[in-house]
C-alpha positions as CSV (number, residue, x, y, z in Angstrom):
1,X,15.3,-1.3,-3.0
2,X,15.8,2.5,-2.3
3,X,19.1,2.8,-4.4
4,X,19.9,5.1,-7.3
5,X,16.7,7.5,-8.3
6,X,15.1,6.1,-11.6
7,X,15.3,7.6,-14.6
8,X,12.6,9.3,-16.4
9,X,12.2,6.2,-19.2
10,X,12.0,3.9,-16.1
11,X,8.9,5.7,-14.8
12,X,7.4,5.7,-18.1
13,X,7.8,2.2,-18.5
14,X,6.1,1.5,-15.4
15,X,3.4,4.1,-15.4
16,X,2.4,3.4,-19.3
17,X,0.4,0.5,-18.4
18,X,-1.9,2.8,-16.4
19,X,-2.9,4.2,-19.6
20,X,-5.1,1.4,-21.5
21,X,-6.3,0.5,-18.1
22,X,-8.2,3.6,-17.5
23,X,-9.5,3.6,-20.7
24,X,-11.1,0.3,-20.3
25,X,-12.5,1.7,-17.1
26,X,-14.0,4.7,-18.6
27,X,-16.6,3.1,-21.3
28,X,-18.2,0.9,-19.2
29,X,-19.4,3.5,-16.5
30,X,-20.5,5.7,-19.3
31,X,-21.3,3.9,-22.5
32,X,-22.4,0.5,-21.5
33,X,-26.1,1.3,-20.4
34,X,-26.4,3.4,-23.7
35,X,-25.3,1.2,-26.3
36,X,-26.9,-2.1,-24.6
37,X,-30.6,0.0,-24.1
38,X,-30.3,2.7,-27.2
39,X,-28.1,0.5,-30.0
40,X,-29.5,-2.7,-28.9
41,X,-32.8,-2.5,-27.5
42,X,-32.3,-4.2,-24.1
43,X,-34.4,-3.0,-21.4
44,X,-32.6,-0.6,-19.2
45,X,-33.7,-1.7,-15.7
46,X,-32.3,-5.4,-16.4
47,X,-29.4,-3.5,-18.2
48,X,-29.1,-1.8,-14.4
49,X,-29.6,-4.8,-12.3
50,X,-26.8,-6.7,-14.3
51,X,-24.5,-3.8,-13.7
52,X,-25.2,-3.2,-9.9
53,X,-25.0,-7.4,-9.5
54,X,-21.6,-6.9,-11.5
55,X,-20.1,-4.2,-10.0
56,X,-21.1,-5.7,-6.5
57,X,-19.2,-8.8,-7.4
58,X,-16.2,-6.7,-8.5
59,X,-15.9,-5.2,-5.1
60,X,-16.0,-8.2,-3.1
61,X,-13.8,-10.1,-5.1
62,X,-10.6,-7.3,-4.9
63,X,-9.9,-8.0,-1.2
64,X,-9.5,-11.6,-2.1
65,X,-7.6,-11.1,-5.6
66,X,-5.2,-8.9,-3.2
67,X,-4.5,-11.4,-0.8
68,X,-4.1,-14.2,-3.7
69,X,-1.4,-12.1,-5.5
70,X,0.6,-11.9,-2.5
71,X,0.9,-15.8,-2.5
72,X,2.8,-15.2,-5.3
73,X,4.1,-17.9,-8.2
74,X,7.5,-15.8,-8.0
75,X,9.4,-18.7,-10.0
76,X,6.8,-17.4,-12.8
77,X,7.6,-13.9,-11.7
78,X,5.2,-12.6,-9.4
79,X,3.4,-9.5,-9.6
80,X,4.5,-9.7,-13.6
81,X,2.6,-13.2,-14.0
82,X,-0.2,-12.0,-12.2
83,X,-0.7,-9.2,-14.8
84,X,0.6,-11.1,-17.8
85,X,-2.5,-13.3,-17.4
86,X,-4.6,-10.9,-16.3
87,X,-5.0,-8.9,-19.4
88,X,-6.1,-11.6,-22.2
89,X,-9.4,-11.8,-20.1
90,X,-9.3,-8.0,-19.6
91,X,-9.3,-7.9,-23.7
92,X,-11.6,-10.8,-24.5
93,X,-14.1,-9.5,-22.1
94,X,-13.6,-5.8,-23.9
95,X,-14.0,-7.2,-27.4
96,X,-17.1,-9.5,-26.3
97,X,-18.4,-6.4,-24.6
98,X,-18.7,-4.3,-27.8
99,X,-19.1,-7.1,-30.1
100,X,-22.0,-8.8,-28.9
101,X,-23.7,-12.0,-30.3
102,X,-26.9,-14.1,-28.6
103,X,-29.4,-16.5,-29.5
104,X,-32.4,-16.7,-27.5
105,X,-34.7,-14.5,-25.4
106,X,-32.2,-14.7,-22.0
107,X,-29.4,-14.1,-24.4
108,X,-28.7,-10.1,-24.4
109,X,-28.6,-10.4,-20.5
110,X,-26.5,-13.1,-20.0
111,X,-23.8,-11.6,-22.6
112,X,-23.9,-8.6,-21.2
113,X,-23.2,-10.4,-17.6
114,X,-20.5,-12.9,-18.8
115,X,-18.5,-9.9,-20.7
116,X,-18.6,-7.8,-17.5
117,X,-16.9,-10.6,-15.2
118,X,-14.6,-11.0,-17.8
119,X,-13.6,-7.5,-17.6
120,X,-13.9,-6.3,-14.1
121,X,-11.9,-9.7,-13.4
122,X,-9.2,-9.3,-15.9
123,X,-9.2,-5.5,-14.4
124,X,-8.8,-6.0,-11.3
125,X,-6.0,-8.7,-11.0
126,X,-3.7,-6.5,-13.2
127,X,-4.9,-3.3,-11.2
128,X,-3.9,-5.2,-8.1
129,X,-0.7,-6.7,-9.0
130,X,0.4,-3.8,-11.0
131,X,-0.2,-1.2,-7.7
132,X,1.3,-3.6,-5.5
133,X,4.6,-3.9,-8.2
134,X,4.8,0.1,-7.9
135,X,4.6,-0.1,-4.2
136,X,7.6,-2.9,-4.3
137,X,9.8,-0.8,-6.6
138,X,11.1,1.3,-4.3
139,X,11.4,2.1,-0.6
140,X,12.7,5.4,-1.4
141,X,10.6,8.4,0.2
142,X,11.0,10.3,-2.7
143,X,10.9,7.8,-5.4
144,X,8.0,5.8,-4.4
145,X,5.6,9.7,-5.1
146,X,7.4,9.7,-8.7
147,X,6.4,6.3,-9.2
148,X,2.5,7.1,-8.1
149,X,2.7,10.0,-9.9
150,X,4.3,8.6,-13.1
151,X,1.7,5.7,-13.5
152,X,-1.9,8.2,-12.5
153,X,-0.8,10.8,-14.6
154,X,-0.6,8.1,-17.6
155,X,-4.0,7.2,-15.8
156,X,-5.2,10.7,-16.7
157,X,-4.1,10.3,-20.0
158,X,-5.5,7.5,-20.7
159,X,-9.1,8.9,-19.5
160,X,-8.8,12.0,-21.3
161,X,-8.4,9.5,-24.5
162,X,-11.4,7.2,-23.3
163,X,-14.0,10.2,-23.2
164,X,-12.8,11.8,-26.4
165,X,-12.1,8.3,-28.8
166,X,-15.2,6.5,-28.6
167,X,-17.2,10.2,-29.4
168,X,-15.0,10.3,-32.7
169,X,-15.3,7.0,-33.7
170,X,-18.6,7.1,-33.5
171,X,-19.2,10.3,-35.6
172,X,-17.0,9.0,-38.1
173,X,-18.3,5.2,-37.9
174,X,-21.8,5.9,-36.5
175,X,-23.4,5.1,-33.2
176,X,-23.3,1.6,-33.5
177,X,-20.2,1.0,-35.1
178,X,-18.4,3.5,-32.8
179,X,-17.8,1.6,-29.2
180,X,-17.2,-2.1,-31.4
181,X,-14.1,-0.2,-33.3
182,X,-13.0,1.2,-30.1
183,X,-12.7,-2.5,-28.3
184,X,-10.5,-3.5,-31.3
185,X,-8.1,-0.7,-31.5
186,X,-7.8,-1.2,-26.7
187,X,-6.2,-4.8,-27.6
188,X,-3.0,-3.9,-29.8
189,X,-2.6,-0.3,-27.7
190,X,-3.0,-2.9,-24.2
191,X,-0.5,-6.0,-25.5
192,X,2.3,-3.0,-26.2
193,X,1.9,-0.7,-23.5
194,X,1.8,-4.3,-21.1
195,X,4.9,-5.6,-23.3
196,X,6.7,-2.1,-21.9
197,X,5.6,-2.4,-18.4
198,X,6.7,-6.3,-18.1
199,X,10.1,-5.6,-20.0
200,X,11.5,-2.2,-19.1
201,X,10.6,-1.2,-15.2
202,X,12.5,-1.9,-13.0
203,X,12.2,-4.6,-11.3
204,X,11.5,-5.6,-7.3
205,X,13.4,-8.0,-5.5
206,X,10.9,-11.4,-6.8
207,X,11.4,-13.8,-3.4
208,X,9.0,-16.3,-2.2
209,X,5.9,-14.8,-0.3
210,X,5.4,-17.2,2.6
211,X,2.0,-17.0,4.3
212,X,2.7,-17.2,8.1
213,X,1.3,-20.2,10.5
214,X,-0.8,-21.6,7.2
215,X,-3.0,-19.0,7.2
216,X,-6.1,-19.2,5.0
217,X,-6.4,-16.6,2.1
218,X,-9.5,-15.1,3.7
219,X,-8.3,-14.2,7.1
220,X,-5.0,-13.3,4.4
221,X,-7.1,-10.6,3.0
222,X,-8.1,-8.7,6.1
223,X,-4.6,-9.2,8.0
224,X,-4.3,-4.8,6.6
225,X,-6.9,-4.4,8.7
226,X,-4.8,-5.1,11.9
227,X,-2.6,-1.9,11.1
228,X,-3.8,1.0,12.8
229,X,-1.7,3.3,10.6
230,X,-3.8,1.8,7.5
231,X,-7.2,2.1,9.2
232,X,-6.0,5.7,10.1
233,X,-5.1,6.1,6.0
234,X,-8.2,4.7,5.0
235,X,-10.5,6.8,6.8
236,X,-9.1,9.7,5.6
237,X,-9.5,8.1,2.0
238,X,-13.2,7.2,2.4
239,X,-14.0,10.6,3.7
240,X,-11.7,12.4,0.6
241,X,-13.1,9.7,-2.2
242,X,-16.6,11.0,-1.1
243,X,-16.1,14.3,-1.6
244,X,-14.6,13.6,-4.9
245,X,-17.1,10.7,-6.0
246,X,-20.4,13.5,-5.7
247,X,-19.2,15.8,-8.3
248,X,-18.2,12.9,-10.8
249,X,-21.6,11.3,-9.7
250,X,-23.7,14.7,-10.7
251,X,-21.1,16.5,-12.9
252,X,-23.3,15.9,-16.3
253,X,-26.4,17.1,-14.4
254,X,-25.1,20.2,-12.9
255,X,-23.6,21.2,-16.1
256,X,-27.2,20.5,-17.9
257,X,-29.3,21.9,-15.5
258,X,-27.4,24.9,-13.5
259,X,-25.0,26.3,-16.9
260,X,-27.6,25.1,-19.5
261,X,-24.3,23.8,-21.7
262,X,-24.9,20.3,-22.4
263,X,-23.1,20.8,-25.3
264,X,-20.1,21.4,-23.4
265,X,-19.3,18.3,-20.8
266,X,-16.9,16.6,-22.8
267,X,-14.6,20.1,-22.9
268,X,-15.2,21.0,-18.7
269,X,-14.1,16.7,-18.4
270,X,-11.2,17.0,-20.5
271,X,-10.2,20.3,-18.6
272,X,-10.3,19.3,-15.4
273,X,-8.4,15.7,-16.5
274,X,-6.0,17.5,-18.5
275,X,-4.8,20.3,-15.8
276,X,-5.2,17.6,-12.7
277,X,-2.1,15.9,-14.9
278,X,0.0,19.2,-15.3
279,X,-0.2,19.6,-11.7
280,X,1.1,16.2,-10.4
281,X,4.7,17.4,-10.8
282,X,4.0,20.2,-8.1
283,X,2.5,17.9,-5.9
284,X,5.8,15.4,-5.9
285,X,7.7,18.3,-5.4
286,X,6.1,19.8,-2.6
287,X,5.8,16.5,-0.7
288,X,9.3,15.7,-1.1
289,X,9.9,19.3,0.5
290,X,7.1,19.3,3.3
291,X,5.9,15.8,3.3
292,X,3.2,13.4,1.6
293,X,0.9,14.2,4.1
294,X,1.5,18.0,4.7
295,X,1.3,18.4,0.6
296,X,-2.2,16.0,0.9
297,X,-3.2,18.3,3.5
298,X,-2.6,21.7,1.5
299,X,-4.3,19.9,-1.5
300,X,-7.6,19.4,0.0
301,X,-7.7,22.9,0.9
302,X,-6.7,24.1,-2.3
303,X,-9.7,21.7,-4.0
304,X,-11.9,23.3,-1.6
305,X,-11.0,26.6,-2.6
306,X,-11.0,26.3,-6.1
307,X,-14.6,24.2,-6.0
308,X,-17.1,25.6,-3.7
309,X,-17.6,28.6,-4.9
310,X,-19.3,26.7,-8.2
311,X,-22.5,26.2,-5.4
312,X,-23.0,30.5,-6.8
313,X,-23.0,29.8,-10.4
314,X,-25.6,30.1,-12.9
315,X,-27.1,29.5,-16.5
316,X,-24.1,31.0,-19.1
317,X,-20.8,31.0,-16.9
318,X,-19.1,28.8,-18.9
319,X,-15.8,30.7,-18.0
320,X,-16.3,30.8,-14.6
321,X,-17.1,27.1,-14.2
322,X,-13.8,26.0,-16.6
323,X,-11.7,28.0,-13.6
324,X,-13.6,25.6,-11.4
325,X,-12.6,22.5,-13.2
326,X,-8.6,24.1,-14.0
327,X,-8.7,24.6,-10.5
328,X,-10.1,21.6,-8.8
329,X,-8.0,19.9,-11.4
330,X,-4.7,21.0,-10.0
331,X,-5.7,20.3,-7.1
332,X,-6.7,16.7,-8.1
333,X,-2.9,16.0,-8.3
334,X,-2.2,15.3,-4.8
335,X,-5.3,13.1,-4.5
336,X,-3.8,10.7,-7.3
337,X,-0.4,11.0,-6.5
338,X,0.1,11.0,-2.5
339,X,-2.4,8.6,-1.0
340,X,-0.6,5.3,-2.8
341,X,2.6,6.7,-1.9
342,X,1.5,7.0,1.6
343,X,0.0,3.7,1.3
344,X,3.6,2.1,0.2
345,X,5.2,3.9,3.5
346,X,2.2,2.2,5.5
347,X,2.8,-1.2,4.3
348,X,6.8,-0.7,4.7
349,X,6.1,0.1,8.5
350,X,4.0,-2.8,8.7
351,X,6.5,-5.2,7.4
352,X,8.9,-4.4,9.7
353,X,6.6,-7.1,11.9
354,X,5.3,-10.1,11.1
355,X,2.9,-9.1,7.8
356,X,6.0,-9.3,5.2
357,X,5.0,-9.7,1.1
358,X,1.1,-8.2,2.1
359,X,1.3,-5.5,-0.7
360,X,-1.4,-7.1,-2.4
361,X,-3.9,-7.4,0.1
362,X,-3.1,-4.0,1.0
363,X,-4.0,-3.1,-2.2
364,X,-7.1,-5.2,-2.3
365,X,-8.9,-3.7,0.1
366,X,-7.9,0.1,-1.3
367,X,-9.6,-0.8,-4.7
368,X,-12.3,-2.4,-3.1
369,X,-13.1,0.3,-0.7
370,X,-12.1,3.2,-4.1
371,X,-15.1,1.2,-5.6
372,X,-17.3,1.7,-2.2
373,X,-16.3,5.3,-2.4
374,X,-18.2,5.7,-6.0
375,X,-21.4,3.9,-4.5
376,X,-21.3,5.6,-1.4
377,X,-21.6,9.2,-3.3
378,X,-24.2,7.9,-5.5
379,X,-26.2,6.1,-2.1
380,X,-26.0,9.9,-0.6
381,X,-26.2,12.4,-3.3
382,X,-28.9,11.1,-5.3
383,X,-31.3,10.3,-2.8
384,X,-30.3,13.9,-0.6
385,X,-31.4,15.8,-4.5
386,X,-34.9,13.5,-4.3
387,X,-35.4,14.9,-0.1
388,X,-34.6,19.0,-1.7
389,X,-37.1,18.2,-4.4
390,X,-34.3,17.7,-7.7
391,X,-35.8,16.7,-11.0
392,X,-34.3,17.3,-14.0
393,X,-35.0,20.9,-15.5
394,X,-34.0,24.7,-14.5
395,X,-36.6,25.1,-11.9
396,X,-35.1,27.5,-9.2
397,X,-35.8,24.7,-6.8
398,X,-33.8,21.8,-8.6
399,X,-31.2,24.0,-9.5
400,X,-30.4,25.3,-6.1
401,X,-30.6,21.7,-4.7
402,X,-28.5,20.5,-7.3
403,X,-25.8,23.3,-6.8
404,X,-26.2,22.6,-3.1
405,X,-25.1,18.4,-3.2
406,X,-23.0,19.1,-6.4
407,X,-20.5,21.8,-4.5
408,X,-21.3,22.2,-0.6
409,X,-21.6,18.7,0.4
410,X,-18.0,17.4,-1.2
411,X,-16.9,20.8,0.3
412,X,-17.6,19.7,3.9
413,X,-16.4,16.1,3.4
414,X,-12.9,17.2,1.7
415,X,-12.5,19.4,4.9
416,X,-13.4,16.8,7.5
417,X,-11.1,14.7,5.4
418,X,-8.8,17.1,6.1
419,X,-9.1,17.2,10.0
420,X,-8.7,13.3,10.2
421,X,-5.9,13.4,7.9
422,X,-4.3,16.1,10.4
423,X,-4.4,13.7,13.7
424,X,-3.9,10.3,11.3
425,X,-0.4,8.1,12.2
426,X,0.3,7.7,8.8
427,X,3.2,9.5,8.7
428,X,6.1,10.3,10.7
429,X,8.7,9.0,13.2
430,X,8.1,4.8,13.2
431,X,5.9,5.1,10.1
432,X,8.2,6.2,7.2
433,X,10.8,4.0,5.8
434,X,14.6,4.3,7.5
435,X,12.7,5.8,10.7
436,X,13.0,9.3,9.2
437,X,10.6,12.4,9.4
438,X,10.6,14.9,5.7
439,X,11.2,18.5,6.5
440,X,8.4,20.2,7.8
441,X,6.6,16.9,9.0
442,X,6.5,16.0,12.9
443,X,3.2,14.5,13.0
């Protein structure tokens, strides 16, 4: 699988399908409670138990969706099948989403609930399958980083066009008209970007996925688990997805409260977005010259250097905070590109014993524990603001709390992050692929 390097139409083909994925991501973290509570009238603490109930049962379910994808239906063609399936939920439950139609008093509820397990299923088998795909491209050292960084900077992309879209749709459509528009214009831009994923990447070896001594899917799905090199990796991504999970968490309220620029979030989001993709090229070549997890390593740093000093800002520095978000941004590369890459090498080490074809439950278990990540930053940020007396305003107070958890707290995790990444056995002699150690890299 290492063979020639791919060429740059190769990666695009692979990586395009990252973009309409994101953007089905996007809405329904930010636009769901509004247009359900605002367009539609529902009430927004059952709109918020529907959503947590949801989003619990999306978590739970990716371990096992992992584990099943590795069991394969390669005469169908693996991976491929799994996502060419996938997405007709993934665009029903969009449409059904936006478009919704109930009778009765239980009806808005129960809408709301059946769209969202069509989406977050549809979502995750394709986000799965498609990972594991890019992870069984290649067993190049090189290559498999261009392939990460090929499909999450179309990821960026397609978030960048997810938080700018719907805002123009609906000034040009009005509020309610807006998000509905926006659901039918995701299914044609999903079926082609799919149709060049499925036809024109390259393809991995498809070979029948045995499961060893009949083992049952659940004890399928934690059989990662028994790799101390991934418990090592995904440490080290808990503690990093933390730190980054707070800011996303509080970014609207810090730029409310502590700048006094509401008017601006949509510019300081598309900033940071927009420079964390035009610095993913630095951070594949820098790994390829000093490592994945050396590059991963100077990457945190250089996030914590170009974020905590936002903890001293004030009402009016609009400049100052955008060389925040350009510089956290860049920095944001290496998070997006390097930790699936090192996650490939993992699983590659791992197959060398008996776990062979696990790239799936692998997989499961990093989405479900990315998703953990965004409810662990809301279970500790929001509840440390309510301990340092945060409420909304520009009270001295709140402001200095919320400066505090918005910039110091992620700024201590990303460096303890660092720290375990530094002692971690994820990379290195019996770890990468061919048994070889990058330049620079002896860890």
């Amino acid at each position: 699988m290492a063979g020639r390097p791919f060429r740059r139409r190769e990666l695009l083909a692979y990586g395009i399908l990252g973009l309409p994925l994101t953007m089905a991501a996007l809405p329904i973290y930010v636009h769901v409670p509004k247009f359900y509570a605002d367009t539609l009238g529902m009430p927004i603490a059952i709109i918020g138990l529907i959503l947590l109930a949801v989003r619990v049962f999306d978590a739970l379910q990716d371990p096992l969706l992992g584990a099943w994808s590795d069991r394969g239906f390669a005469a169908l063609g693996g991976r491929r099948f799994f996502i060419a399936v996938s997405l007709p939920l993934l665009a029903l439950g969009m449409v059904a989403l936006f478009h919704p139609t109930w009778r009765g008093a239980l009806g808005p509820g129960t809408w709301l609930a059946a769209s969202l397990v069509l989406v977050y299923l549809g979502f995750s088998i394709a986000s799965i399958s498609y990972q594991a795909l890019g992870a069984e491209m290649t067993s190049d050292y090189v290559e498999r980083t261009r392939v990460t960084a090929a499909r999450e900077g179309l990821s960026l992309a397609g978030v960048v066009l997810a938080a700018a879209v719907p805002d123009l749709l609906a000034r040009h459509y009005g509020e309610a008209r807006g998000l509905p528009v926006f659901s039918l214009l995701f299914v044609p831009l999903l079926v082609f970007c799919a149709w060049l994923t499925l036809h024109y990447a390259p393809r991995a070896p498809t070979v029948p996925r045995p499961v060893a001594g009949g083992e049952k899917v659940f004890a399928g799905m934690l059989r990662p688990l028994a790799n101390r090199h991934f418990r090592a990796l995904l440490l080290v991504f808990v503690l990093n997805g933390v730190a980054a999970s707070i800011p996303a968490t509080l970014v609207l309220f810090y730029v409310d409260d502590v700048l006094g620029r509401p008017d601006l979030q949509g510019l300081f989001l598309a900033l940071y977005f927009v420079f964390g993709a035009l610095g993913m090229p630095l951070w594949v070549r820098l790994s390829a010259t000093v490592g994945k997890k050396r590059a991963w390593l100077l990457g945190m740093v250089a996030s914590v250097v170009g974020f905590f000093w936002a903890f001293g800002l004030g009402a009016g520095d609009v400049v100052s905070f955008a060389a925040v978000c350009a510089l956290s941004g860049l920095a944001l590369g290496a998070d997006l590109a390097l930790p699936p890459s090192l996650l490939a090498d993992v699983i590659d080490h791992d197959e060398r014993g008996a776990n062979a074809h696990a790239q799936g439950a692998y997989f499961g278990l990093w989405n479900f524990v990315t998703k953990l990540n965004l409810a662990l930053a809301a279970g500790i940020a929001l509840p440390a603001l309510a301990l340092l007396g945060y409420e909304p305003g520009t009270t001295e107070r709140s402001v200095l709390a919320l400066a505090s958890i918005y910039a110091l707290v992620p700024s201590v995790l990303k460096l303890a992050a660092a720290v375990v990444l530094w002692y971690a056995p994820v990379e290195g002699k019996g770890v990468l692929p061919r048994g070889d150690v990058p330049q620079g890299e002896t860890s």
